[in-house]
ZADO-1210 file (C-alpha; in nm, 4 decimals, padded with zeros to 6 digits):
<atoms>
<atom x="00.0644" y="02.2119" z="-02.0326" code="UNK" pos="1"/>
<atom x="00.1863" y="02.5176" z="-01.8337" code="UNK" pos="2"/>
<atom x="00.3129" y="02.5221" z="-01.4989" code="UNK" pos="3"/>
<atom x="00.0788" y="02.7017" z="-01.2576" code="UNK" pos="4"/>
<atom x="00.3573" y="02.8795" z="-01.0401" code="UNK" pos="5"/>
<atom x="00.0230" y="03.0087" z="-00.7723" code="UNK" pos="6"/>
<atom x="-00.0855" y="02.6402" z="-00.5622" code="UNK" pos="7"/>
<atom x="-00.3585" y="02.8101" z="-00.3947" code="UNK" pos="8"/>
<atom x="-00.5713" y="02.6828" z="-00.6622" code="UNK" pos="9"/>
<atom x="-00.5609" y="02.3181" z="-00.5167" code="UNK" pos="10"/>
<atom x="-00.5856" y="02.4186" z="-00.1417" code="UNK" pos="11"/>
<atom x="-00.9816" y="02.3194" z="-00.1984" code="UNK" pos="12"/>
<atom x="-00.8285" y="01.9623" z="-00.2080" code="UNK" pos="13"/>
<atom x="-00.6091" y="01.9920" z="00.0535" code="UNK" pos="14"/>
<atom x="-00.8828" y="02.1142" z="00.2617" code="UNK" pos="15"/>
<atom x="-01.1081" y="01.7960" z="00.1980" code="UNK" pos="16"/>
<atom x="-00.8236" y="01.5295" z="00.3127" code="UNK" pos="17"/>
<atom x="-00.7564" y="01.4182" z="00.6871" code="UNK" pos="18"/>
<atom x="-00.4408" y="01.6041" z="00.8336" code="UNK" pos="19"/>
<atom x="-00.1678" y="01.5138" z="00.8156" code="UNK" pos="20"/>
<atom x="-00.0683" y="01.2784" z="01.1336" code="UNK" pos="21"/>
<atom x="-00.3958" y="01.1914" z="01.2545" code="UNK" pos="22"/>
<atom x="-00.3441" y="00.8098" z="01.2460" code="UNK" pos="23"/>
<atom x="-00.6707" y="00.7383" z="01.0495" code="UNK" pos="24"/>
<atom x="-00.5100" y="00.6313" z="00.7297" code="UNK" pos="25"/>
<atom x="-00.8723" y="00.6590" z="00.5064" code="UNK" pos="26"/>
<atom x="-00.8454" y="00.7218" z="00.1282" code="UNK" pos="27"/>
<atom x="-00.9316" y="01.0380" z="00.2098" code="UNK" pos="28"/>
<atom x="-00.5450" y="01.0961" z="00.3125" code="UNK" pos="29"/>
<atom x="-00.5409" y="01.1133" z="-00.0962" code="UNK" pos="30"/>
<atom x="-00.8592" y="01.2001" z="-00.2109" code="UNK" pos="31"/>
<atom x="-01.0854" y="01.4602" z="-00.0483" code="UNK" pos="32"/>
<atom x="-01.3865" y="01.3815" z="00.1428" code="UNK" pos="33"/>
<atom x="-01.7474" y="01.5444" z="00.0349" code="UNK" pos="34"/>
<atom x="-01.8149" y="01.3353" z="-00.3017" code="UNK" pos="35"/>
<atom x="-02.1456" y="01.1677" z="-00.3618" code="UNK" pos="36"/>
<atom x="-01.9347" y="00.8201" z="-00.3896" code="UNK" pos="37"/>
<atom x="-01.5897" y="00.7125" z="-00.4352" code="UNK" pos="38"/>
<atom x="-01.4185" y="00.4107" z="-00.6757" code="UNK" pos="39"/>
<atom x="-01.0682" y="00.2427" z="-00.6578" code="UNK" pos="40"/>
<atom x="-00.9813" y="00.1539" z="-00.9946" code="UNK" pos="41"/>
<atom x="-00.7395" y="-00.1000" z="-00.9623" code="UNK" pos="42"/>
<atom x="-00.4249" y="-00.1390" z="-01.2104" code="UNK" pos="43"/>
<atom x="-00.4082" y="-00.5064" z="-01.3840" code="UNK" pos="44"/>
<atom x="-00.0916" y="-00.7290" z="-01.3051" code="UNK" pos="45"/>
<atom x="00.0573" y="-00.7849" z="-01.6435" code="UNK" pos="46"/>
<atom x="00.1322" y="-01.1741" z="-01.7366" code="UNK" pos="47"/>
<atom x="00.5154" y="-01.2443" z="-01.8362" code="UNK" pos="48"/>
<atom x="00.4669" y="-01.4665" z="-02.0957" code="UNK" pos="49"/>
<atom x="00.2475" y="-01.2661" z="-02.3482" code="UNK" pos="50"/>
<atom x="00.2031" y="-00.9138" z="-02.1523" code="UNK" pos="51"/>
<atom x="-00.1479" y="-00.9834" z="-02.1166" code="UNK" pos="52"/>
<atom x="-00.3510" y="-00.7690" z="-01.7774" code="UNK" pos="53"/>
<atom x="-00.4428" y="-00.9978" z="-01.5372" code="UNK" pos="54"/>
<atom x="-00.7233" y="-00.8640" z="-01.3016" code="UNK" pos="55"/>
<atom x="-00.6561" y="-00.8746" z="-00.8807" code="UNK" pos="56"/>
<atom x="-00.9825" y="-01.0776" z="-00.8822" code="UNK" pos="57"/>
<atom x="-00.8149" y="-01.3259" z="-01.1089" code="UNK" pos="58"/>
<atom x="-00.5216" y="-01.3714" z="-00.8468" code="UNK" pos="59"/>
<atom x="-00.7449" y="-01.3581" z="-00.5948" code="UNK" pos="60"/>
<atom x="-00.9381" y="-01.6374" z="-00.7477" code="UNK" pos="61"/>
<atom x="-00.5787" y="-01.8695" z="-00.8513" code="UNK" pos="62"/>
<atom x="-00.4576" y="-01.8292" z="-00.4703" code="UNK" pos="63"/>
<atom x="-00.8274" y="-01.9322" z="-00.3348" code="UNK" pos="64"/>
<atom x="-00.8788" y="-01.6000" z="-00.1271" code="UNK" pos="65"/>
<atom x="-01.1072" y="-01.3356" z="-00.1241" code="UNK" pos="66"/>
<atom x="-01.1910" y="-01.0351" z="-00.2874" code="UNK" pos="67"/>
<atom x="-01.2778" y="-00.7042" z="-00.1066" code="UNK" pos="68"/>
<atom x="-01.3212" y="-00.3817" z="-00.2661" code="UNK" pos="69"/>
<atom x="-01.0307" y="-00.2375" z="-00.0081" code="UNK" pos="70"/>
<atom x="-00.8260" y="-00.5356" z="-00.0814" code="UNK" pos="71"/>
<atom x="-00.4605" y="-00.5937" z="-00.0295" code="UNK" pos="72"/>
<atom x="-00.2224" y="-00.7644" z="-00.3688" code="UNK" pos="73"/>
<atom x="00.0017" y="-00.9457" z="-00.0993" code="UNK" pos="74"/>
<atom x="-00.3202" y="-01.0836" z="00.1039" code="UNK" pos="75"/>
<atom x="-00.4534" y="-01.2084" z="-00.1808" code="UNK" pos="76"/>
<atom x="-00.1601" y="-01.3690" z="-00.2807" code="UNK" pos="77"/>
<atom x="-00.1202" y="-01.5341" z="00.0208" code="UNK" pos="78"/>
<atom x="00.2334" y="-01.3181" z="00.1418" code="UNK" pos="79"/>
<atom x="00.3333" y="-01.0539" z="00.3702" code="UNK" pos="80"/>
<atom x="00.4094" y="-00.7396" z="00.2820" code="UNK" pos="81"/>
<atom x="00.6430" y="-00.7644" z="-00.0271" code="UNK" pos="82"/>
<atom x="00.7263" y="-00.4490" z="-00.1854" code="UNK" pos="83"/>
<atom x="00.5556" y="-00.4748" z="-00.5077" code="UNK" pos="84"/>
<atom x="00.7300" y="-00.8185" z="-00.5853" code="UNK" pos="85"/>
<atom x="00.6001" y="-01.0040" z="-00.8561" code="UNK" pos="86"/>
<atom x="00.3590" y="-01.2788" z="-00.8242" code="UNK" pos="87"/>
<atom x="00.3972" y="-01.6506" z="-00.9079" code="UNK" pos="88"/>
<atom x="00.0410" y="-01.8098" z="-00.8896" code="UNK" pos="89"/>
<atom x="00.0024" y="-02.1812" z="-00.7718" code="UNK" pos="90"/>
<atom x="-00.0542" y="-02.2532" z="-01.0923" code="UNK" pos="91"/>
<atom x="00.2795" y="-02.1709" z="-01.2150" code="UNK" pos="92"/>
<atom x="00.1947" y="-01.8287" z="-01.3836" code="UNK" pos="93"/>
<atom x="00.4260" y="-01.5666" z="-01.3936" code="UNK" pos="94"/>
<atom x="00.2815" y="-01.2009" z="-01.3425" code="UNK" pos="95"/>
<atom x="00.4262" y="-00.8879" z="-01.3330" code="UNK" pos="96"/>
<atom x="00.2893" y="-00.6685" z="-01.0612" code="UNK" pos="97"/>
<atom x="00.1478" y="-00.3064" z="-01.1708" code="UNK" pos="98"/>
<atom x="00.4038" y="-00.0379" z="-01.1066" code="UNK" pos="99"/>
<atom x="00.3400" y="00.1927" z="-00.8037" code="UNK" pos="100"/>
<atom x="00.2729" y="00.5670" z="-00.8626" code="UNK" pos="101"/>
<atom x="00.1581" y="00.4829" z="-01.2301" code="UNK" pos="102"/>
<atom x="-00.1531" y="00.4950" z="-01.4102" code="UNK" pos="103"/>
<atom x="-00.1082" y="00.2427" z="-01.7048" code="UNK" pos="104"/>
<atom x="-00.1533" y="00.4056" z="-02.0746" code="UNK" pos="105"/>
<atom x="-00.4148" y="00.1992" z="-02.1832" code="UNK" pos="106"/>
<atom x="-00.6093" y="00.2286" z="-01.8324" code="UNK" pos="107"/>
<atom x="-00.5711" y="00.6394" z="-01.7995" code="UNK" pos="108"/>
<atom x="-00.7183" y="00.6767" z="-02.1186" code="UNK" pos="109"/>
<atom x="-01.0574" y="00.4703" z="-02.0513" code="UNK" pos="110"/>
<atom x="-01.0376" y="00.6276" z="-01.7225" code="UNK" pos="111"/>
<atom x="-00.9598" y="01.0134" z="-01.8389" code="UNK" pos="112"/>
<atom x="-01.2637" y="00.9355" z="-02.1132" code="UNK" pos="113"/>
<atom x="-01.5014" y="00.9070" z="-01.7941" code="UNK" pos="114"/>
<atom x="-01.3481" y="01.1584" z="-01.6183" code="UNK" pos="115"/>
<atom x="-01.4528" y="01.3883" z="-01.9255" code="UNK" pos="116"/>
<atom x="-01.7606" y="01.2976" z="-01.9384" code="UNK" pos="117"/>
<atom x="-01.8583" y="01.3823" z="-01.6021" code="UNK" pos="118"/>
<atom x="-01.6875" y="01.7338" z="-01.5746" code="UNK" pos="119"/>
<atom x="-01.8650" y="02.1019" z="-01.7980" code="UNK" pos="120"/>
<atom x="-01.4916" y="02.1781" z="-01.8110" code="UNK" pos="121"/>
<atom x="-01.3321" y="01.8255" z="-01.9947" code="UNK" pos="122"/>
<atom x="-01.0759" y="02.1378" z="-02.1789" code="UNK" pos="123"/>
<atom x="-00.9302" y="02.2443" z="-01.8494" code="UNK" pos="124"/>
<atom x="-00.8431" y="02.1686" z="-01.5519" code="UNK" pos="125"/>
<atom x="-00.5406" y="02.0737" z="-01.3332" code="UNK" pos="126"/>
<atom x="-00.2787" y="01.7633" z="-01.2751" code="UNK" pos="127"/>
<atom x="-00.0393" y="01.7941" z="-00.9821" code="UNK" pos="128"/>
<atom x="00.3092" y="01.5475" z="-01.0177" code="UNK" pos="129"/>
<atom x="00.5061" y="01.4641" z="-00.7239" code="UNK" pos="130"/>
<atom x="00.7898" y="01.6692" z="-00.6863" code="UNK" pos="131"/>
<atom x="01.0046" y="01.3342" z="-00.5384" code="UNK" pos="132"/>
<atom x="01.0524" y="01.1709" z="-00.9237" code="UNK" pos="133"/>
<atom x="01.3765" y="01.1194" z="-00.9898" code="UNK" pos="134"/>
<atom x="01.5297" y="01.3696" z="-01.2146" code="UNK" pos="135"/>
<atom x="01.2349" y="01.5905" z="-01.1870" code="UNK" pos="136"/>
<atom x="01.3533" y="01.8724" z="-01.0367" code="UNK" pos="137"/>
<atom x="01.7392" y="01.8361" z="-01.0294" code="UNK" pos="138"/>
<atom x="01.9769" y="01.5339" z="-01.2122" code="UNK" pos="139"/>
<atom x="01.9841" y="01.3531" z="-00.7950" code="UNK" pos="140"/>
<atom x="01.8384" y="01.0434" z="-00.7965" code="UNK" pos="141"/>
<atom x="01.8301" y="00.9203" z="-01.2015" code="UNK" pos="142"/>
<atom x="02.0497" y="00.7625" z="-01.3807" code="UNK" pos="143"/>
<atom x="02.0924" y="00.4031" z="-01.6058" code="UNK" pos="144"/>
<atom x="02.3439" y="00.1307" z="-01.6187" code="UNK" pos="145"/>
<atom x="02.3452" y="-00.1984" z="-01.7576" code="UNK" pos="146"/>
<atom x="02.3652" y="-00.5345" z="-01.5773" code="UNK" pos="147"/>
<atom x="02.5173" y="-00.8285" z="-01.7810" code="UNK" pos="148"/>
<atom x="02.6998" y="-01.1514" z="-01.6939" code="UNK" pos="149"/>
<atom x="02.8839" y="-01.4078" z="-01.8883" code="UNK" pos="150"/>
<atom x="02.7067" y="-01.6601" z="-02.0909" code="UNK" pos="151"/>
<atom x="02.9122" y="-01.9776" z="-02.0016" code="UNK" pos="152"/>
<atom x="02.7531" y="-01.8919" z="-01.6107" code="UNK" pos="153"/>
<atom x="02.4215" y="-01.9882" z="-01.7395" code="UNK" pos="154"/>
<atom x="02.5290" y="-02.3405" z="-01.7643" code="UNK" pos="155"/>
<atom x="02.5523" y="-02.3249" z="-01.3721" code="UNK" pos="156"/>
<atom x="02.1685" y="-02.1902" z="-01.3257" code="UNK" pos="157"/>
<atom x="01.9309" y="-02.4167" z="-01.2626" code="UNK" pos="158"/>
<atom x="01.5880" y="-02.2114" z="-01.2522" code="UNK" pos="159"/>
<atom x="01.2376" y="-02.2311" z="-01.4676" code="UNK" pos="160"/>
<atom x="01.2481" y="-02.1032" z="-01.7817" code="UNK" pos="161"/>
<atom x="01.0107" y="-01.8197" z="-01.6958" code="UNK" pos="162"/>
<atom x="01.2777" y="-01.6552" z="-01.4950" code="UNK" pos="163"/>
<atom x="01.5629" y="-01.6592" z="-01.7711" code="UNK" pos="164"/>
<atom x="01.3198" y="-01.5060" z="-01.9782" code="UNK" pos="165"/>
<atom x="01.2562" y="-01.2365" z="-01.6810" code="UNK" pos="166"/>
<atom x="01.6197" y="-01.1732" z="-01.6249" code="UNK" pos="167"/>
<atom x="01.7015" y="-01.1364" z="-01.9912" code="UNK" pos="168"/>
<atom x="01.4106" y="-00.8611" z="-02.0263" code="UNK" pos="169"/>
<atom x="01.5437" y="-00.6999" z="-01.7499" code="UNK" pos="170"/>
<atom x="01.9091" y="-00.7162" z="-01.8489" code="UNK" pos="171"/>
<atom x="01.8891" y="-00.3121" z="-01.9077" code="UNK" pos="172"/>
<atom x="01.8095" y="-00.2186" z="-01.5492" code="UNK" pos="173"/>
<atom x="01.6937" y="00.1861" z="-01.4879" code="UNK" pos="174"/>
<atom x="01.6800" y="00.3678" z="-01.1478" code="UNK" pos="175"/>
<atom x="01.4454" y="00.5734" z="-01.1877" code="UNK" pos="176"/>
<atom x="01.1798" y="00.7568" z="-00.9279" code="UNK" pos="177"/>
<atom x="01.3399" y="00.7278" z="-00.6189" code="UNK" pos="178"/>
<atom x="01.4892" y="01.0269" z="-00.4607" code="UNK" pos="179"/>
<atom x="01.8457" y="01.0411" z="-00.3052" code="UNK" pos="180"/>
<atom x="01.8212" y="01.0817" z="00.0344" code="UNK" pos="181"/>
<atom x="02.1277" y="01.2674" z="00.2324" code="UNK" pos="182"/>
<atom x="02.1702" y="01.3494" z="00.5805" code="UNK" pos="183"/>
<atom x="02.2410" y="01.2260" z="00.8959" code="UNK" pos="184"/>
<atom x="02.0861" y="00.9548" z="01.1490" code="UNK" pos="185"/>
<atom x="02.0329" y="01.2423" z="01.3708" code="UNK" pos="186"/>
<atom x="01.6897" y="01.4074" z="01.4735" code="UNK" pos="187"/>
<atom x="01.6500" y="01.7110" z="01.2820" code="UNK" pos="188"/>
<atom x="01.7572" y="01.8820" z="00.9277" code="UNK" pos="189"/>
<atom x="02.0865" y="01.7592" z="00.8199" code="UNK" pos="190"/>
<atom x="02.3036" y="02.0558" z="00.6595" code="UNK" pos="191"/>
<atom x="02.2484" y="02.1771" z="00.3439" code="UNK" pos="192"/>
<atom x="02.4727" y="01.9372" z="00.0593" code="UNK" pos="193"/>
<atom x="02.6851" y="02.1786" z="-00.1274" code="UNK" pos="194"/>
<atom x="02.7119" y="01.8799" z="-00.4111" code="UNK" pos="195"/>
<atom x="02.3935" y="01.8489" z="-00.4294" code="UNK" pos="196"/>
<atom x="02.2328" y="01.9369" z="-00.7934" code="UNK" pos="197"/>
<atom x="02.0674" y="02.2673" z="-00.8281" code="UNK" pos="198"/>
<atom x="01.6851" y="02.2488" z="-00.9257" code="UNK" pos="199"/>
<atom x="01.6811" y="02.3536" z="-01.2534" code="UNK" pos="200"/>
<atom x="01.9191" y="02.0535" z="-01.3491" code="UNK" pos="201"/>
<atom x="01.6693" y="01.8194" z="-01.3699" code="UNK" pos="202"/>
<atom x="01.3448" y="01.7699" z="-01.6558" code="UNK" pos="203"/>
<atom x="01.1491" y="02.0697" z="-01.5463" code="UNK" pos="204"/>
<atom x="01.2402" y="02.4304" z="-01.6476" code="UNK" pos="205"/>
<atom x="01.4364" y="02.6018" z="-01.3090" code="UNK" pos="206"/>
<atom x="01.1243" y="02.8167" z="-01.2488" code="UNK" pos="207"/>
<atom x="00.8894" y="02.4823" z="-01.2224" code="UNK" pos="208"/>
<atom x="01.1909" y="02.2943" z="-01.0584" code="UNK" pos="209"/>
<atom x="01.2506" y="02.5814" z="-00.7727" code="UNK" pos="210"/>
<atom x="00.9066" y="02.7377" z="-00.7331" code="UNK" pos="211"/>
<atom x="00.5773" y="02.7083" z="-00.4810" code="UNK" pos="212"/>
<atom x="00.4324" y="02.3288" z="-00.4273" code="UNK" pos="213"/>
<atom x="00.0853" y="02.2362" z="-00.3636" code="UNK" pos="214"/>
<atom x="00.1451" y="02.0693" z="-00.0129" code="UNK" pos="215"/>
<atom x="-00.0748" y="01.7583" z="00.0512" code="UNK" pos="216"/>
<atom x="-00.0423" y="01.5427" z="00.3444" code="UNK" pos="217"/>
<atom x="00.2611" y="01.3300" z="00.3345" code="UNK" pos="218"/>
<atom x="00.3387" y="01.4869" z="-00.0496" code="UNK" pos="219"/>
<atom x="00.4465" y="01.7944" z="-00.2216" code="UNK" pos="220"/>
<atom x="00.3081" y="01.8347" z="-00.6221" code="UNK" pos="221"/>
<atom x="00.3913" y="02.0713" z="-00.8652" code="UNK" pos="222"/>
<atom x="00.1166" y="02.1925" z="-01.0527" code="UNK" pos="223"/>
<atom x="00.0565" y="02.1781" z="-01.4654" code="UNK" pos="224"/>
<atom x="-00.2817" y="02.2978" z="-01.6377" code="UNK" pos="225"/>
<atom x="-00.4460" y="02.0682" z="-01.8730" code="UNK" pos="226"/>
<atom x="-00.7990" y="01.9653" z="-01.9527" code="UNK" pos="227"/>
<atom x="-00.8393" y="01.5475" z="-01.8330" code="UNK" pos="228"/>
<atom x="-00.9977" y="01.5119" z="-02.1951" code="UNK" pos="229"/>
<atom x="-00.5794" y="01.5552" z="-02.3325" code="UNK" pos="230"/>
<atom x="-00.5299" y="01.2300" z="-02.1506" code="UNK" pos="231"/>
<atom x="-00.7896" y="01.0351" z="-02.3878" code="UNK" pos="232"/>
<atom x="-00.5073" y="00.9697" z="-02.6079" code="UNK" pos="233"/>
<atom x="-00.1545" y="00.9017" z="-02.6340" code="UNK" pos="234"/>
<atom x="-00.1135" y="01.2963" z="-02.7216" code="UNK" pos="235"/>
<atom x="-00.0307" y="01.4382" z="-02.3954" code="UNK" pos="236"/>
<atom x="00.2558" y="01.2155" z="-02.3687" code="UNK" pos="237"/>
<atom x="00.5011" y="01.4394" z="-02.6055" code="UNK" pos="238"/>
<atom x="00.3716" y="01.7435" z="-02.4453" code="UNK" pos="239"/>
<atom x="00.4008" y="01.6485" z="-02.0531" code="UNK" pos="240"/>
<atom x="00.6705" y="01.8599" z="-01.9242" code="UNK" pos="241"/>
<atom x="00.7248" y="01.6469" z="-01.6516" code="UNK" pos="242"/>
<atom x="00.8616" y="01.3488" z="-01.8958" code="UNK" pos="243"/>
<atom x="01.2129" y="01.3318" z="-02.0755" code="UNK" pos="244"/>
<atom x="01.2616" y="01.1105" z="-02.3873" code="UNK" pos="245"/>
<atom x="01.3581" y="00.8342" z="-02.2084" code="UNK" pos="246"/>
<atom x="01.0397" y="00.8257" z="-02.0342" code="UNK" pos="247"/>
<atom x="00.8254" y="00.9057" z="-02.3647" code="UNK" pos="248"/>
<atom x="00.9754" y="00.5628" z="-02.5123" code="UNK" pos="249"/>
<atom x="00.8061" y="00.3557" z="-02.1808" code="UNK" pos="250"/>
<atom x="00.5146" y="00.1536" z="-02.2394" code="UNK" pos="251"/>
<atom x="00.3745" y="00.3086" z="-01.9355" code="UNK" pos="252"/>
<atom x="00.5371" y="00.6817" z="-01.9066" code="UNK" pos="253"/>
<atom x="00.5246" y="00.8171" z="-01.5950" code="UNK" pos="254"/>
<atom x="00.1307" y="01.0061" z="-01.4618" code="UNK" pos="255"/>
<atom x="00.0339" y="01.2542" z="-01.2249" code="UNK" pos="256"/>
<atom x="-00.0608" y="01.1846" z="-00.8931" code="UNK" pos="257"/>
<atom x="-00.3597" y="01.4299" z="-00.8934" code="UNK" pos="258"/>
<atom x="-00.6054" y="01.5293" z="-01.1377" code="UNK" pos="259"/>
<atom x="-00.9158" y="01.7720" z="-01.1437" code="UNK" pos="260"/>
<atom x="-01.1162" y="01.9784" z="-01.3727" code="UNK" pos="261"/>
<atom x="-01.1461" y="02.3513" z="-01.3476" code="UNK" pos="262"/>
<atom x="-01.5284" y="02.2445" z="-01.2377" code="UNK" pos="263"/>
<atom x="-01.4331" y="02.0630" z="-00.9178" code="UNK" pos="264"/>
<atom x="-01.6800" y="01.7879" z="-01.0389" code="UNK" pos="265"/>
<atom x="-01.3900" y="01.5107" z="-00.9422" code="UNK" pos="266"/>
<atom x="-01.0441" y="01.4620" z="-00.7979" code="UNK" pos="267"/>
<atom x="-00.8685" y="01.1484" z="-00.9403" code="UNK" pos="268"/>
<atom x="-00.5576" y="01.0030" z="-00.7189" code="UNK" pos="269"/>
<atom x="-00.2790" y="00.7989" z="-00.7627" code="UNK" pos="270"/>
<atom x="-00.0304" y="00.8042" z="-00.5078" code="UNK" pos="271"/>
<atom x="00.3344" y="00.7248" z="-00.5638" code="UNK" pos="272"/>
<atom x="00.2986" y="00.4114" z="-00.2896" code="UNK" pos="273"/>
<atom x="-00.0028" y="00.2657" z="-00.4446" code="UNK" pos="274"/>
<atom x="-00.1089" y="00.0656" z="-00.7101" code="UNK" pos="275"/>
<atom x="-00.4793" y="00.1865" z="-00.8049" code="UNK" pos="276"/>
<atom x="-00.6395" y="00.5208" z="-00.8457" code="UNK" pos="277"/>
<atom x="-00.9300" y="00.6342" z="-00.6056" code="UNK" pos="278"/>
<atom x="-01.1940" y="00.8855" z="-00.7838" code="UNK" pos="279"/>
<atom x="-01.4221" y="01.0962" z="-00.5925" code="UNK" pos="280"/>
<atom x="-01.7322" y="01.2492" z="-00.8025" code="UNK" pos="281"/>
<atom x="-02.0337" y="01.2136" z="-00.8178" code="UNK" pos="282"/>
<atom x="-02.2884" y="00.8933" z="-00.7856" code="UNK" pos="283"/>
<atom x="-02.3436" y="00.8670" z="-01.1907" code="UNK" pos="284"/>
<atom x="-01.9404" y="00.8973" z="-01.2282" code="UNK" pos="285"/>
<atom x="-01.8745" y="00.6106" z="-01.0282" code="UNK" pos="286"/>
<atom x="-02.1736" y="00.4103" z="-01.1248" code="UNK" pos="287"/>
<atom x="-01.9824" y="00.4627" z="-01.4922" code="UNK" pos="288"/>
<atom x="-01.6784" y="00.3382" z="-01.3825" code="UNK" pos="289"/>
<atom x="-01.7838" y="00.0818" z="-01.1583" code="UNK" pos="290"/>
<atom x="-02.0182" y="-00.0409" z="-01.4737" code="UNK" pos="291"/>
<atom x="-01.7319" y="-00.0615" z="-01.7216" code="UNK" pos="292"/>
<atom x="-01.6093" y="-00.3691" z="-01.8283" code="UNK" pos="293"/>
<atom x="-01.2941" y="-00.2373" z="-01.9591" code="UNK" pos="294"/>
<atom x="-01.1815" y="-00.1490" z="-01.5842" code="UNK" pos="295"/>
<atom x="-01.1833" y="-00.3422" z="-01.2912" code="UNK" pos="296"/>
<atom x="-01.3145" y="-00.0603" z="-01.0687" code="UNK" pos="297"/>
<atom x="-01.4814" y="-00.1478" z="-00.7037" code="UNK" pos="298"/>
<atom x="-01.7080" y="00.1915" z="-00.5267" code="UNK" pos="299"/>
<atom x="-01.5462" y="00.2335" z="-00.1916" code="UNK" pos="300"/>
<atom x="-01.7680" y="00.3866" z="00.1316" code="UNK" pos="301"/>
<atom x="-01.6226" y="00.7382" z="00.2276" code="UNK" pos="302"/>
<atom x="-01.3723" y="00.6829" z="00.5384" code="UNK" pos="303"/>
<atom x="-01.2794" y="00.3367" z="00.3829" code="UNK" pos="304"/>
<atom x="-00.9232" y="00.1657" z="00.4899" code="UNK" pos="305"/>
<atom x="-00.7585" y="00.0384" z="00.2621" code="UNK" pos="306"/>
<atom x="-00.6401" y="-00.3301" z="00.3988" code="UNK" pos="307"/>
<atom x="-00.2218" y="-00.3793" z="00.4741" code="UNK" pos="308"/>
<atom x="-00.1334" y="-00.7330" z="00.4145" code="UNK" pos="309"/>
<atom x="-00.2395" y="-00.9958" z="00.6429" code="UNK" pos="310"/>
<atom x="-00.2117" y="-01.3281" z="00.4594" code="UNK" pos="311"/>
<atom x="-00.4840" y="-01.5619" z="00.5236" code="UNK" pos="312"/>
<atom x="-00.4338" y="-01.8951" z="00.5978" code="UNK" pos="313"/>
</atoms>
């Protein structure tokens, strides 16, 4: 999976998405606009208790509200706007809620196995990572500790059994992909942070880490060529520059946020604030995807919103 040091051969996508700043907040602020159709594939909420996926239209259907092909997670579950929080049906059930900016393993590889079969070129082609990961480009922003407490306070906690069993599992806490922001409250560019890690420091190689981005709206990507048919399988995981060992040990290692094939036939999306992946392709692509049992994929119209929460009542 080289890096492609020359962007220009993504500015065809940047060209299809709305600018940057115009207000209209479409998918096509992430995917480009000109496809035959578009699909949101939607990532499963993963139950606590057994690590079973737990479709949106099942939580949709537990909290007795509806379900929309642009839906929100927090409408349907009856909240405002929670930050990814996990969900607690009515029912008692504990789910864990899909991980933003993250195509689960299982999903990407029924999704890259359409994706292949829709594209002359399944061999090659191009995935774009955002350049924001922590530890991507320098050591800012990454690093692990672990949280612990004594036993004998247990005897003070008074809480469902569900949520010892979620602390314990999350006893070895990681920040991970979030940046480290420095600067000043002040309008403008705060001055450069001599402390700051040097690019290079980080997972990619100092030519990746320091060199040209492919500039979408609201996001910057560094560019890697591969075919989508090397994410089929759990291959491409030991190969992905963009992934240290700790990540290649995660259930769910860490995706690119774009993909497309050398053939333009497609661009796949998963941006690093949402929980789903919008395809644009052709009408037989998403027909495929929207068909598949195995996904819980919805066809979107072109210039579809994509709902903020609103809870109903």
């Amino acid at each position: 999976m080289p890096w492609i040091p020359d962007p220009a051969c993504g500015d065809w996508v940047r060209a299809g998405l709305d600018p940057e700043g115009d207000g209209r907040w479409t998918i096509h602020t992430v995917v480009p606009r000109g496809f035959e159709a578009y699909a949101r594939v939607l990532h499963p909420l993963r139950r606590e208790d057994d690590g079973a996926d737990v479709r949106w239209s099942q939580v949709a259907a537990a909290f007795g509200t509806s379900m929309s092909p642009t839906a929100d997670l927090d409408r349907l579950c009856r909240r405002p706007r929670s930050g990814n929080e996990d969900v607690v049906t009515p029912q008692g059930e504990a789910l864990k809620a899909p991980v933003e900016g993250l195509v689960p393993a299982d999903l990407l590889a029924v999704l890259a196995g359409h994706l292949a079969r829709h594209t002359s070129t399944p061999d090659r082609g191009v995935v774009g990572v955002w350049e924001g990961i922590g530890g991507l480009v320098s050591s800012a922003g990454r690093d692990s500790f672990v949280a612990w407490t004594p036993v004998w306070w247990l005897r003070w906690l008074v809480v469902p059994a569900w949520k010892l069993i979620r602390a314990a599992r999350r006893a070895v806490v990681e920040l991970r992909h979030r940046r480290r922001f420095r600067g000043n409250v002040e309008f403008g560019l705060a001055p450069p942070d001599p402390d700051a890690p040097a690019p290079g420091t980080g997972i990619l190689a100092a030519d990746a880490a320091a060199g040209p981005r492919l500039e979408l709206p609201y996001r910057s990507h560094i560019l890697f060529a591969v075919g989508i048919e090397r994410f089929t399988g759990p291959g491409w995981i030991e190969d992905a520059p963009w992934l240290d060992d700790l990540d290649r040990r995660q259930q769910d290692p860490r995706t690119p946020a774009v993909f497309w094939p050398e053939d333009r036939l497609w661009v796949a999306t998963n941006d690093v604030d949402d929980a789903w992946t919008l395809v644009g392709g052709s009408r037989a692509l998403v027909d495929a995807l929207v068909g598949d049992p195995a996904l819980e994929a919805l066809e979107l119209p072109a210039g579809a919103v994509i709902e903020h929460a609103a809870p109903e009542r």
